[in-house]
C-alpha positions in Angstrom: -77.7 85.9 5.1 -74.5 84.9 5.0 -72.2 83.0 7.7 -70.3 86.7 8.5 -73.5 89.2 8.4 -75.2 86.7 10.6 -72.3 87.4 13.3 -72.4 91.1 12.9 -76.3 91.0 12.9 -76.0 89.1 16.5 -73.1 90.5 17.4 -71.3 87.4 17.7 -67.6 86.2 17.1 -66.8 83.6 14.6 -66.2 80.3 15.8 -62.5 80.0 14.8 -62.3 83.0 17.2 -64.1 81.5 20.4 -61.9 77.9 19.7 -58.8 80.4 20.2 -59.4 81.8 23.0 -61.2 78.5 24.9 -57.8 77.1 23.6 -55.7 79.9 25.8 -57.8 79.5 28.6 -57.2 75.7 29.1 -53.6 76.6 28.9 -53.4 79.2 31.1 -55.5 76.7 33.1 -52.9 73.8 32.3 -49.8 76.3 32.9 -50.5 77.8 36.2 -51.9 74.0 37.5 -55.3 74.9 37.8 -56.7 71.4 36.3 -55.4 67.9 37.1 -53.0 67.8 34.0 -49.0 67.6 34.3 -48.2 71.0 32.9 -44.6 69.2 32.2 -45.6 66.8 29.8 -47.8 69.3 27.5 -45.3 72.3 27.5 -42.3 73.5 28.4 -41.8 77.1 30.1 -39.1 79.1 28.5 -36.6 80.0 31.6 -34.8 83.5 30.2 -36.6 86.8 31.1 -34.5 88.3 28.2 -37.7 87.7 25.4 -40.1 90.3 24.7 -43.5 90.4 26.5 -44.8 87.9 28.8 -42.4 86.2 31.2 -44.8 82.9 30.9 -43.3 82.1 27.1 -43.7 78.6 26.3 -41.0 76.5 24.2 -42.0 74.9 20.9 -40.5 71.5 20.7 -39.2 70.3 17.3 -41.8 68.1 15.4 -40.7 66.0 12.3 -44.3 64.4 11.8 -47.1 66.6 10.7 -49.9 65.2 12.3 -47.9 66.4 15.9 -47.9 69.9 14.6 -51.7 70.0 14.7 -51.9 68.8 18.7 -53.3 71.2 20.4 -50.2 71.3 22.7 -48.0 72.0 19.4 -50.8 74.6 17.7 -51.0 76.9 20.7 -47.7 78.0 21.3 -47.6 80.4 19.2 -50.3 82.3 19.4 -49.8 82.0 23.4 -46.4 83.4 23.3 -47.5 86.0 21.0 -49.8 87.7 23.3 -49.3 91.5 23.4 -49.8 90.4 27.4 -47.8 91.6 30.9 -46.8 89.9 34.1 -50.0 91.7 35.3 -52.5 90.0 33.4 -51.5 86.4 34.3 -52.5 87.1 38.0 -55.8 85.6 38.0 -58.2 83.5 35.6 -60.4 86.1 35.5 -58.3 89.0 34.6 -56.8 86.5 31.9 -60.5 86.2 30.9 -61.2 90.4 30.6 -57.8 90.8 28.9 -58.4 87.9 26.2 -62.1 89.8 26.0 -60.4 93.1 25.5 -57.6 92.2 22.1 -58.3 91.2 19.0 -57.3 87.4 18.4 
């Protein structure tokens, strides 16, 4: 079988998938200072309420070197502040957890 019908057959994500969302726990985990890690050094929180979405927007520095666009603090940005999220699902780890369980990444 191959790689794909494997997943369906055990009804399984791919991994690509559970890196993603491992990756958006450890920054909501990072973000709201739930591990020992300065939050300020990784990201920086986007202070206008004027954007779309989310009010927990994260800023994208400017990086000149590709290597840096491939740190994990540089590659989830994106897809963080993409999020088709609320206020109310950042209230807690676990109802983070049940709405990253309930979109499609």
């Amino acid at each position: 079988m191959s790689y794909s019908q494997r997943l369906i057959s055990l009804d399984l994500e791919s991994l690509e998938v559970r890196r993603l969302r491992q990756d958006l726990l450890l920054t909501y985990k990072i973000v709201f200072g739930l591990i020992n890690i300065d939050s300020s050094k990784l990201f920086t929180l986007r202070r206008n309420n004027i954007t779309r979405g989310h009010s927990f927007k994260l800023f994208l520095s400017h990086s000149r070197v590709d290597v840096r666009k491939y740190l994990f603090c540089q590659r989830v940005v994106g897809k963080w502040n993409n999020l088709p999220a609320c206020d109310d699902h950042f209230r807690s780890i676990t109802t983070f957890k049940r709405f990253l369980s309930t979109i499609k990444i």
